[in-house]
KELUM-330777 format. One record per residue (C-alpha): residue in one letter; chain; x, y, z. Coordinates in Angstrom, 1 decimal. Example, Ala and Ser with C-alpha at 12.3 -4.5 7.8 and 13.67 -1.06 7.14 Angstrom:
! residues 2
+------+------+--------+--------+--------+
! code ! unit !   east !  north !     up !
+------+------+--------+--------+--------+
!    a !    A !   12.3 !   -4.5 !    7.8 !
!    s !    A !   13.7 !   -1.1 !    7.1 !
+------+------+--------+--------+--------+
This chain:
! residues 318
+------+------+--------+--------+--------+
! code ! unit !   east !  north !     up !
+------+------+--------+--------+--------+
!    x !    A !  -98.6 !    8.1 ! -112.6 !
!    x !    A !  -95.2 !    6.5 ! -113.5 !
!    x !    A !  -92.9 !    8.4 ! -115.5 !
!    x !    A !  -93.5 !    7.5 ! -119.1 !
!    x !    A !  -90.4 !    5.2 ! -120.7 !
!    x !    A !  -88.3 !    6.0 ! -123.3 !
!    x !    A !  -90.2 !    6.7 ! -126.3 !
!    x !    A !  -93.5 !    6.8 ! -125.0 !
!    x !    A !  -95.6 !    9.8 ! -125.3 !
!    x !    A !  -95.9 !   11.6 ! -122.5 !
!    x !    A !  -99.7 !   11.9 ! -122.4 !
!    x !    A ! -100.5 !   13.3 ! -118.6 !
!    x !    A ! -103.9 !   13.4 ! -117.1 !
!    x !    A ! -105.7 !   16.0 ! -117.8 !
!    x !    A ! -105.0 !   16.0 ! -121.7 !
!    x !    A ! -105.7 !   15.2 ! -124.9 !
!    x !    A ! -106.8 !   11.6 ! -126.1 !
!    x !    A ! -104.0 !   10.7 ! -128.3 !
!    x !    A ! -104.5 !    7.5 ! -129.5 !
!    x !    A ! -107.8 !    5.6 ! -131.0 !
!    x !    A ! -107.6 !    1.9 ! -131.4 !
!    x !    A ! -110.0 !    0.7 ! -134.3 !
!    x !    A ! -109.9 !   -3.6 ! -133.4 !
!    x !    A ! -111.9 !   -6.2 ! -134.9 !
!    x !    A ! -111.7 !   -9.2 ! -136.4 !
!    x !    A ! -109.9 !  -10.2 ! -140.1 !
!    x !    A ! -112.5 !   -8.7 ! -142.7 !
!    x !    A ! -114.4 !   -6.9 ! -140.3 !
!    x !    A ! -113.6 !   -3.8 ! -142.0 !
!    x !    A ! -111.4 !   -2.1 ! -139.4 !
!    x !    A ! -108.7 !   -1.3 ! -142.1 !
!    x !    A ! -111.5 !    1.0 ! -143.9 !
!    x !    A ! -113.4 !    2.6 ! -140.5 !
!    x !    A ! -109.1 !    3.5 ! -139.9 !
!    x !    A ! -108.6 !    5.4 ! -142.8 !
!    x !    A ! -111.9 !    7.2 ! -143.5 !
!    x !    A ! -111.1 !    8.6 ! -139.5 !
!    x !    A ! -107.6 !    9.4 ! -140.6 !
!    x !    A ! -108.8 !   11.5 ! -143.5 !
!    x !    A ! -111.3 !   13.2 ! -142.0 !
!    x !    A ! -109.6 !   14.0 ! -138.8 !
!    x !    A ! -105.7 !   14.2 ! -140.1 !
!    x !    A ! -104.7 !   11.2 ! -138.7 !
!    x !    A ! -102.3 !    8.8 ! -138.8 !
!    x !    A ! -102.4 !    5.1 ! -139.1 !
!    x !    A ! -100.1 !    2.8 ! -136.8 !
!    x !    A ! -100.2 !   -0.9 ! -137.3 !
!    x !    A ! -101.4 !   -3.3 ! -134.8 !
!    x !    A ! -100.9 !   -6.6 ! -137.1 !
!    x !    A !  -98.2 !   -9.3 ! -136.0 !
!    x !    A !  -98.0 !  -10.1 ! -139.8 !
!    x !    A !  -98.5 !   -6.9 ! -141.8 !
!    x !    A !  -95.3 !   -5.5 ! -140.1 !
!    x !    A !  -93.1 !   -7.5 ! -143.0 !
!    x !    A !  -92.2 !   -6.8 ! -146.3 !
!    x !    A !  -93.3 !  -10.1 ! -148.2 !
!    x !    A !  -96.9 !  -10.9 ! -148.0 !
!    x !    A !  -98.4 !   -7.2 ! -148.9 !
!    x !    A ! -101.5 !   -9.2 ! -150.9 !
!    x !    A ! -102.1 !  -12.1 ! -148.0 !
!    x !    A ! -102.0 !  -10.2 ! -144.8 !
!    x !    A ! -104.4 !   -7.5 ! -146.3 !
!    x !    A ! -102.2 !   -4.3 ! -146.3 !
!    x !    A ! -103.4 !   -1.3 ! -147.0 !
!    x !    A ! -102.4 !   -0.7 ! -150.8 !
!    x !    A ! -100.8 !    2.0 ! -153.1 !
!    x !    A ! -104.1 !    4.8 ! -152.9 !
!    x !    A ! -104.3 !    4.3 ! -148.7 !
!    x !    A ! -100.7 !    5.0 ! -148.0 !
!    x !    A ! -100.8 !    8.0 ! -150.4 !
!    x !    A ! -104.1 !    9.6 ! -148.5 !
!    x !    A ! -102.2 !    9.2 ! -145.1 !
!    x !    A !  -99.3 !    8.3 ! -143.1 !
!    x !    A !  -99.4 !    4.6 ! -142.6 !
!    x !    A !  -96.6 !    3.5 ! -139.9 !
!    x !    A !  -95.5 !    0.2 ! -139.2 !
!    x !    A !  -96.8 !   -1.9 ! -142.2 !
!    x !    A !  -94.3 !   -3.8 ! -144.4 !
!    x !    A !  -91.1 !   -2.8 ! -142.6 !
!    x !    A !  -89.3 !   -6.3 ! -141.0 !
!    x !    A !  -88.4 !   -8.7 ! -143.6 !
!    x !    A !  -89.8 !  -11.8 ! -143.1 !
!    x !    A !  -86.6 !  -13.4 ! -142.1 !
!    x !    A !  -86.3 !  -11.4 ! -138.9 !
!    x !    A !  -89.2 !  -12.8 ! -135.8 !
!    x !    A !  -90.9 !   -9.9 ! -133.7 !
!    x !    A !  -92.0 !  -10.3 ! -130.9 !
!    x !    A !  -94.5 !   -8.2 ! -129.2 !
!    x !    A !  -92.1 !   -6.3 ! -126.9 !
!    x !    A !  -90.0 !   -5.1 ! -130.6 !
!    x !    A !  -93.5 !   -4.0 ! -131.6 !
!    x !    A !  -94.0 !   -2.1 ! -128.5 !
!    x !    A !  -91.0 !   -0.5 ! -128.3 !
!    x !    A !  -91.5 !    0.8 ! -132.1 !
!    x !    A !  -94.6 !    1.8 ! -132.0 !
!    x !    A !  -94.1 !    3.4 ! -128.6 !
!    x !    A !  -91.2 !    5.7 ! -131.3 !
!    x !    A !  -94.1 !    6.5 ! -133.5 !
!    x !    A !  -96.9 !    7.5 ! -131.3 !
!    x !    A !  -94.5 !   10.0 ! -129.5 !
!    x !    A !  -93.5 !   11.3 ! -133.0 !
!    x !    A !  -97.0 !   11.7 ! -134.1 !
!    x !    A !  -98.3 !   13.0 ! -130.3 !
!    x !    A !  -94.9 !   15.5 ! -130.6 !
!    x !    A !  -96.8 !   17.2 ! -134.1 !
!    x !    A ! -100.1 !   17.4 ! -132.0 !
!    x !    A ! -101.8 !   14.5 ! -134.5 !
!    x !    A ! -104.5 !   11.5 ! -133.7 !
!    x !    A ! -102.7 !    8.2 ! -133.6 !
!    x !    A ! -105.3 !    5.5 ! -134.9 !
!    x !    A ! -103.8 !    2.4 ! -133.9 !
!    x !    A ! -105.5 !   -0.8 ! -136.3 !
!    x !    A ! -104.8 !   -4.1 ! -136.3 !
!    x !    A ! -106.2 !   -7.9 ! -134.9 !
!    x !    A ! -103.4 !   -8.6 ! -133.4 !
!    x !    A ! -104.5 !   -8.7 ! -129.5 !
!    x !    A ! -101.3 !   -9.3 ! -127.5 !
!    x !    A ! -100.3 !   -6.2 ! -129.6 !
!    x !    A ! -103.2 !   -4.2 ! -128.4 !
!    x !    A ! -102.9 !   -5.4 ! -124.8 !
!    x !    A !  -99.3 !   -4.7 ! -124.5 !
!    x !    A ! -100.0 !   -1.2 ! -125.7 !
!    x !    A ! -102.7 !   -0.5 ! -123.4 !
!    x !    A ! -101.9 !   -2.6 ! -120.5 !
!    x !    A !  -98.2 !   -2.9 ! -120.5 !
!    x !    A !  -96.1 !   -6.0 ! -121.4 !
!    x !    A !  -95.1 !   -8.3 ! -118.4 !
!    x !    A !  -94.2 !  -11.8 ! -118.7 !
!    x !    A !  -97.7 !  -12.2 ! -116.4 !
!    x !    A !  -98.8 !  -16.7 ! -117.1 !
!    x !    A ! -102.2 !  -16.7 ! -118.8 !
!    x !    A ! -105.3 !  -16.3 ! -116.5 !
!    x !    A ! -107.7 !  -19.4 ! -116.6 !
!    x !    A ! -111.0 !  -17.8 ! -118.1 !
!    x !    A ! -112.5 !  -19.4 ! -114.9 !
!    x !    A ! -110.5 !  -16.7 ! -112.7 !
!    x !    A ! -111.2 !  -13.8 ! -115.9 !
!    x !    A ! -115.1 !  -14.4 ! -115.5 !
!    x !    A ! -115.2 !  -14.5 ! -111.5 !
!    x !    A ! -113.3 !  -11.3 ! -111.3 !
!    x !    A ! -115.8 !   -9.2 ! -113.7 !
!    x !    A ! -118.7 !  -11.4 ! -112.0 !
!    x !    A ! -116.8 !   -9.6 ! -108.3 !
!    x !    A ! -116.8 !   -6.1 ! -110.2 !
!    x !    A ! -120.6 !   -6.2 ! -111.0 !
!    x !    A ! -121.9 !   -7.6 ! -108.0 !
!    x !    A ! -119.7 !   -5.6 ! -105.0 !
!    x !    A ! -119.1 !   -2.3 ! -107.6 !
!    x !    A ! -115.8 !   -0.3 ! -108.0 !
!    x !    A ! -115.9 !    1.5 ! -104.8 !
!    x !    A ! -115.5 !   -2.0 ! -102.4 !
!    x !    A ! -113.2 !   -4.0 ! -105.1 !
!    x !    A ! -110.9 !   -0.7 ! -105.4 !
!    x !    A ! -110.8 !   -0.9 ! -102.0 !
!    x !    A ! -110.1 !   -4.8 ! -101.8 !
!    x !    A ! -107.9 !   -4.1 ! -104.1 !
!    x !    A ! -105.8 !   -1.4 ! -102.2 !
!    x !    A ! -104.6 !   -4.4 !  -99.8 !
!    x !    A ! -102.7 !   -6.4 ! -101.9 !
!    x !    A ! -101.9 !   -3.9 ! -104.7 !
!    x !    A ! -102.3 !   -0.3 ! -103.5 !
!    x !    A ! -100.3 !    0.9 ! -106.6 !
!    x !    A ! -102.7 !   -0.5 ! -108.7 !
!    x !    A ! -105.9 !    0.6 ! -106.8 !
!    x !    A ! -104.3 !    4.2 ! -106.6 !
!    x !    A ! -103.7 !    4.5 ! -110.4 !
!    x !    A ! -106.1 !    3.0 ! -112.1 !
!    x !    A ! -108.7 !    6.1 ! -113.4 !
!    x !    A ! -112.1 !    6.1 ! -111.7 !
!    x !    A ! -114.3 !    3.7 ! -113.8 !
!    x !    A ! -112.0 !    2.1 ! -115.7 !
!    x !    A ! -113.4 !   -1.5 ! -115.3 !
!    x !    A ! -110.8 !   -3.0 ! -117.6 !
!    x !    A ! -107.9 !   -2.8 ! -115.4 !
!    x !    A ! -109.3 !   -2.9 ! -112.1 !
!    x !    A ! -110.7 !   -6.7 ! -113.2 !
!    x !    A ! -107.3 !   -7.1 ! -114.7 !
!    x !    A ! -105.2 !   -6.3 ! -111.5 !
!    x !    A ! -107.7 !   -8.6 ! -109.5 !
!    x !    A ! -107.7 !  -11.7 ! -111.7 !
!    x !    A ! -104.0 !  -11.2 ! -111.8 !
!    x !    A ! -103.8 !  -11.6 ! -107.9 !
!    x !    A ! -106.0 !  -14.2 ! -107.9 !
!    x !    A ! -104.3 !  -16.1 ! -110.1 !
!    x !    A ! -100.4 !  -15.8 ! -109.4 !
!    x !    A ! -100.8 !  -14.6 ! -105.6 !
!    x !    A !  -98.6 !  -11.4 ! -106.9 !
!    x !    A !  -99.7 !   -7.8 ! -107.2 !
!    x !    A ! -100.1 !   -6.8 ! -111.2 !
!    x !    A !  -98.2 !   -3.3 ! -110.6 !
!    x !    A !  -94.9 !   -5.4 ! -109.3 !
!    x !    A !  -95.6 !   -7.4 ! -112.5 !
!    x !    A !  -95.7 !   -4.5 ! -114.4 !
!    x !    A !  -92.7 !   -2.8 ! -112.9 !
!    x !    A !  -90.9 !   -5.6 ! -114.5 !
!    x !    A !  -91.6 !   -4.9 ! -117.7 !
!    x !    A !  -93.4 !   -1.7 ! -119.4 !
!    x !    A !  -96.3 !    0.1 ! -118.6 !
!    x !    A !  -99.5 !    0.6 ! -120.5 !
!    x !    A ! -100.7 !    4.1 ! -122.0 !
!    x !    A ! -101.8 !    6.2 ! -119.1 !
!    x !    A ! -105.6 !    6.2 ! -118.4 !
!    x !    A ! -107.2 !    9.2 ! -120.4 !
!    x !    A ! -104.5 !    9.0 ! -123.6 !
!    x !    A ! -106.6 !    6.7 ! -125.1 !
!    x !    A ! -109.6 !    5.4 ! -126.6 !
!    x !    A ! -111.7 !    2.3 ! -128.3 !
!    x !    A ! -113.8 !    1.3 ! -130.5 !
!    x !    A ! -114.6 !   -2.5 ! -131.9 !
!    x !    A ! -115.9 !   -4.3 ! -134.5 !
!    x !    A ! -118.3 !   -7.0 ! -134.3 !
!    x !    A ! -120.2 !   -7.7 ! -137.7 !
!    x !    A ! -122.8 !  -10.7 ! -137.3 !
!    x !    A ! -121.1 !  -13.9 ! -137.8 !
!    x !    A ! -123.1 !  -14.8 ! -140.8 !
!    x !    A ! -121.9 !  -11.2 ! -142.4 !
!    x !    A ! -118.1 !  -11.7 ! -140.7 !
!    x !    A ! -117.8 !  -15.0 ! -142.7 !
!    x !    A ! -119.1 !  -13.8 ! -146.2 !
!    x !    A ! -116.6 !  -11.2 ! -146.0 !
!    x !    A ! -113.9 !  -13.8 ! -145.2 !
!    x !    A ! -114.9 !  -16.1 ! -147.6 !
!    x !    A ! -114.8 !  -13.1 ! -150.6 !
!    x !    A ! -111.4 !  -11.8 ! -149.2 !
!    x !    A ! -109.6 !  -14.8 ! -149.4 !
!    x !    A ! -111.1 !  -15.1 ! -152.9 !
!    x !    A ! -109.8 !  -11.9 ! -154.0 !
!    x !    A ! -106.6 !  -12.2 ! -152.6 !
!    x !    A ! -106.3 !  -15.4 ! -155.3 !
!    x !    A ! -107.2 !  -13.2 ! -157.6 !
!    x !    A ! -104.9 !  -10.9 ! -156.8 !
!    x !    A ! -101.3 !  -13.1 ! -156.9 !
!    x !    A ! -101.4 !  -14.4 ! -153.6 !
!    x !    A !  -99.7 !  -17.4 ! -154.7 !
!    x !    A !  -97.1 !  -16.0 ! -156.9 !
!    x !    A !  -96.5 !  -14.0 ! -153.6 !
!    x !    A !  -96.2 !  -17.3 ! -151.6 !
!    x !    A !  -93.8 !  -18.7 ! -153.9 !
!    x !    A !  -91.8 !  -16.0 ! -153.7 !
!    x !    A !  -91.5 !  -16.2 ! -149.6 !
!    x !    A !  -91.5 !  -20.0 ! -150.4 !
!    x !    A !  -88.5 !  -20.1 ! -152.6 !
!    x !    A !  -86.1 !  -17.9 ! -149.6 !
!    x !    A !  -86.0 !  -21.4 ! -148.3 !
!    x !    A !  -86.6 !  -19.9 ! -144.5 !
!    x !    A !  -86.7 !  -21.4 ! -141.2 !
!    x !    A !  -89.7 !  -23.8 ! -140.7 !
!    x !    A !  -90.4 !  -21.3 ! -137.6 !
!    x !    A !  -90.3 !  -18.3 ! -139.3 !
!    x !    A !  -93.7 !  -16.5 ! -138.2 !
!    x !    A !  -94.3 !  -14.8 ! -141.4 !
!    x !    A !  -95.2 !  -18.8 ! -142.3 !
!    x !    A !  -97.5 !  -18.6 ! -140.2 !
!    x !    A !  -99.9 !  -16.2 ! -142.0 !
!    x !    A ! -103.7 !  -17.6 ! -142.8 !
!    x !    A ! -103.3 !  -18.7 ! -146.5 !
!    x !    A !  -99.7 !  -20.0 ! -146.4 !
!    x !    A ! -100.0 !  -23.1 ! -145.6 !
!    x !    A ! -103.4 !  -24.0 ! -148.5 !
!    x !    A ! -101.2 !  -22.4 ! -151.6 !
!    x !    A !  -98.1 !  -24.0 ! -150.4 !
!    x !    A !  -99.6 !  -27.0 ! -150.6 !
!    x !    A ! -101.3 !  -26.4 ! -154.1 !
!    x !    A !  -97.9 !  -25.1 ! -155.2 !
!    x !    A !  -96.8 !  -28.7 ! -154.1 !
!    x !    A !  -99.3 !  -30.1 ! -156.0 !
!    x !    A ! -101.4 !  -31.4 ! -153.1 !
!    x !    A ! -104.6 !  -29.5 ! -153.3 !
!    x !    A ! -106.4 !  -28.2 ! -156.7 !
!    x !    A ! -106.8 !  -24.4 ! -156.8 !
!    x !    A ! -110.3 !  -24.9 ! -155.5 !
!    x !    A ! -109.6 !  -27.1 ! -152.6 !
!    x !    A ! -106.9 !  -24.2 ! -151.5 !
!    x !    A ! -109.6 !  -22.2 ! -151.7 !
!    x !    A ! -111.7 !  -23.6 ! -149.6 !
!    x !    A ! -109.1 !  -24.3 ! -146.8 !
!    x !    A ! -107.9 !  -20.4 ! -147.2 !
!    x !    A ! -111.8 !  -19.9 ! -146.2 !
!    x !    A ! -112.1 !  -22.0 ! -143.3 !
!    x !    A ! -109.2 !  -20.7 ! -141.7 !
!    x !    A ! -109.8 !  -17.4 ! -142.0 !
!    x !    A ! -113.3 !  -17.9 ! -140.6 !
!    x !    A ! -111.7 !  -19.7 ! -137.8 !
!    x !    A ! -108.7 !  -17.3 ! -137.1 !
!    x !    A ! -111.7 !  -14.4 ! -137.4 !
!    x !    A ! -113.8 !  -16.7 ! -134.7 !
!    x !    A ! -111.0 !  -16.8 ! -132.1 !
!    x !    A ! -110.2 !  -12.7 ! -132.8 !
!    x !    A ! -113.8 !  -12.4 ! -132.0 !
!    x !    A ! -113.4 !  -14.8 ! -129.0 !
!    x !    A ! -110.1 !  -12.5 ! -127.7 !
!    x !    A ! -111.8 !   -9.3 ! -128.1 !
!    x !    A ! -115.1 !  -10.5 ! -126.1 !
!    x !    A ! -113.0 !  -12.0 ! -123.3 !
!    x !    A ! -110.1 !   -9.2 ! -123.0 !
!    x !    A ! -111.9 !   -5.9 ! -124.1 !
!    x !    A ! -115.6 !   -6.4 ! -122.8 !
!    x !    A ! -116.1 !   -2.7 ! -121.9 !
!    x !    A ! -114.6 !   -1.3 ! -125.3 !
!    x !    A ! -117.7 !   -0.2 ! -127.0 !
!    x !    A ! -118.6 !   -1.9 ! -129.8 !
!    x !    A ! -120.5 !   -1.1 ! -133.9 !
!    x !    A ! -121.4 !   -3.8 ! -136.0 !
!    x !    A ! -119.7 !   -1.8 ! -139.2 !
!    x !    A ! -117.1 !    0.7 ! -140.3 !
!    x !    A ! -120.3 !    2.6 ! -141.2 !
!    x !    A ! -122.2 !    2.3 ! -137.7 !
!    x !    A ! -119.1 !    4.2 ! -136.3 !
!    x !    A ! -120.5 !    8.1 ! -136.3 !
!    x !    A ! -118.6 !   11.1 ! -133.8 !
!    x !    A ! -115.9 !   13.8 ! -133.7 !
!    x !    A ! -112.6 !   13.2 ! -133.2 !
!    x !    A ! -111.6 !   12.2 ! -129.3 !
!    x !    A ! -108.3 !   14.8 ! -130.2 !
!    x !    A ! -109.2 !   17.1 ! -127.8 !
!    x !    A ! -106.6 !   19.6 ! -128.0 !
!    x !    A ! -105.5 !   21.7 ! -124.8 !
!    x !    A ! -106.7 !   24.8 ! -124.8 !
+------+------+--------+--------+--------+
């Protein structure tokens, strides 16, 4: 195992799991599975969200409100003013800071959020690696299944023997990961890596999805978006609207923006910005369903905050 970086936690094999990632899709209901672990197992929340990390759209990008962040500490949400543009290697970097903090005071770290390049970063490492055609991602699991891990850690040992040492018995995730990225750039994934930062060791961490039916997914979408009308999500859009920022400015970006802008323009009716606020969040929650299906296969996966039952993976050394 690699020495851990700079503010990483230093999470060695055998340990305790440190770190539980609660993912899902917008209005899945990840949020509220994330804090009812956090109270009952003294947790702490970190963000995972590209767009809940700034200050000015609290009521659009769903943050957790006033009675959540008094129950627990809530890291990472509403801190970058929406001038400023993250990228995921600033969000790496800080919440590499606060998982090390909360490992340091012996807590759970219950990383949320649908952001996935966020989530693979954390887990995988960040490396500027070219996407993978899905046609390469699908062959690889298809070489996993059929030959098993025994012949493709093996295989793999020839062209990345790093890669094929470290990576944890059954861990299917990034033995597919290492082979698809051979396959498709003809370099080994640990000399990637070693260019950039490396994932949370194998054993510090673990998963859970989830996956409401669609038809279930896209009610709750359609009533969030709704509320967040009701709430004064366009007095909060003319207030980001009126700093007059940079066409580019990913804060703009944000699922809602772009319907009350133009209703605030007087383009669309409140209604019809209603409608398009629902049709794009069903779509954005679509391709975080599609993401999670393709990147995270073996992460396992409820259909509810409810359906999620267990103790808490802490396991603290004896």
């Amino acid at each position: 195992m690699t020495e851990p970086m700079s503010g990483e936690p230093n999470l060695s094999e055998p340990g305790p799991i440190a770190v539980l990632i609660v993912a899902g899709p917008t209005a899945s209901g990840k949020s509220a599975l994330a804090l009812r672990l956090a109270r009952d197992w003294g947790g702490e929340i970190v963000n995972a969200d590209a767009l809940q990390v700034y200050a000015d759209l609290a009521i659009l990008t769903a943050r957790p409100g006033p009675q959540a962040l008094k129950d627990v500490p809530h890291h990472l949400y509403g801190v970058v003013d929406g001038a400023e543009a993250w990228s995921t290697g600033r969000w790496l970097r800080a919440a590499r800071a606060v998982l090390a903090d909360i490992h340091r005071r012996g807590r759970l770290a219950i990383v949320t959020g649908g952001t996935g390049l966020y989530l693979r970063a954390l887990t995988e490492g960040l490396a500027d690696i070219p996407p993978i055609p899905e046609a390469i991602r699908a062959a690889a699991r298809g070489e996993l299944d059929a030959d098993g891990e025994v012949r493709v850690r093996a295989r793999l040992a020839q062209f990345d023997p790093a890669a094929a040492q470290r990576i944890a018995a059954g861990d299917r995730q990034r033995l597919t990961r290492a082979l698809e990225v051979w396959r498709a750039t003809g370099r080994a994934w640990s000399d990637w890596l070693a260019d950039g930062a490396a994932g949370l060791p194998a054993g510090s961490w673990s998963a859970v999805a989830i996956e409401p039916p669609r038809a279930e997914l896209y009610a709750a979408c359609d009533a969030r978006a709704a509320r967040m009308l009701d709430q004064g999500a366009a007095a909060e859009v003319s207030r980001l609207l009126a700093r007059d920022l940079p066409p580019q400015s990913p804060i703009l970006k944000a699922v809602g923006v772009r319907a009350i802008s133009a209703h605030l323009a007087g383009a669309l009716s409140l209604d019809e910005a209603l409608d398009a606020m629902r049709r794009d969040t069903r779509h954005y929650a679509k391709r975080q369903l599609t993401w999670l299906r393709g990147q995270c296969p073996d992460w396992p996966r409820v259909s509810s905050p409810e359906a999620f039952t267990g103790a808490s993976p802490l396991r603290r050394a004896p």
